[in-house]
N, C-alpha and C positions, 0 to 999 in steps of 0.2 A: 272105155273112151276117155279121153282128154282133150276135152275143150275149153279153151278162154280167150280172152283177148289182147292178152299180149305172155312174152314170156314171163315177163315177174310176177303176173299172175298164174300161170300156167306151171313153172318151179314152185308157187308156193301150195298148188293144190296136190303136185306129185309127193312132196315133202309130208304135207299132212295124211295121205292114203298111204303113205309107203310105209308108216309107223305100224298101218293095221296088218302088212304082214311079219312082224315081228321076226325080221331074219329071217323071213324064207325066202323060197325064190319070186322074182317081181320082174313082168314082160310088161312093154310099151313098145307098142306097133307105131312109131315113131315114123310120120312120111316125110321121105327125103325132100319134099320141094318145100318143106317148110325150115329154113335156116336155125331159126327160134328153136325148132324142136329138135333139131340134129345139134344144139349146142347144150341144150338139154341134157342130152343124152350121153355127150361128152362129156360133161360138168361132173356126174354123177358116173362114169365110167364103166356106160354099160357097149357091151359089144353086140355086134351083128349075129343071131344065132339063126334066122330065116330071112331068105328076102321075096319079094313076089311083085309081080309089077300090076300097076290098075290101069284095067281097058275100058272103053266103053264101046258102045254102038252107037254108032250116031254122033255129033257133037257133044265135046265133056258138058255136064252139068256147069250152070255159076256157082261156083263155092270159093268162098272166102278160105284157100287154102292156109293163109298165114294165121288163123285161128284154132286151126286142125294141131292137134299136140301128139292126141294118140287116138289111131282108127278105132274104131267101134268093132267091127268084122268085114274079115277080106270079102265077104258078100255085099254087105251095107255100106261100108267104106265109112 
């Protein structure tokens, strides 16, 4: 997961976790309705390798999506 609250903060905590995989491979479930994180994602030139879309039942939860950087799991969101 990747959460903050804004993206300078949110680029600078990918930056510091991204060291620990020391050139290997590095996934961010990056959601599209957050601009911040799809420019993120750009910045850094990562590509689409899965995509899946979020339902719910019922009315969506309130969540502060422009906080959201990188989902937790496609279960938890």
């Amino acid at each position: 997961p990747l959460f903050a609250d804004d993206g300078e903060v949110a680029e600078a905590l990918y930056a510091r976790l991204a060291g620990f995989a020391a050139g290997g491979p590095l996934f961010l479930d990056a959601p599209e309705n957050n601009p911040a994180a799809m420019a993120l994602v750009q910045r850094y030139g990562m590509i689409e390798v899965f995509g899946c879309a979020r339902m719910y039942l019922g009315p969506p939860p309130d969540v502060v999506h422009q906080r959201i950087f990188g989902v937790t799991t496609f279960e938890l969101g």
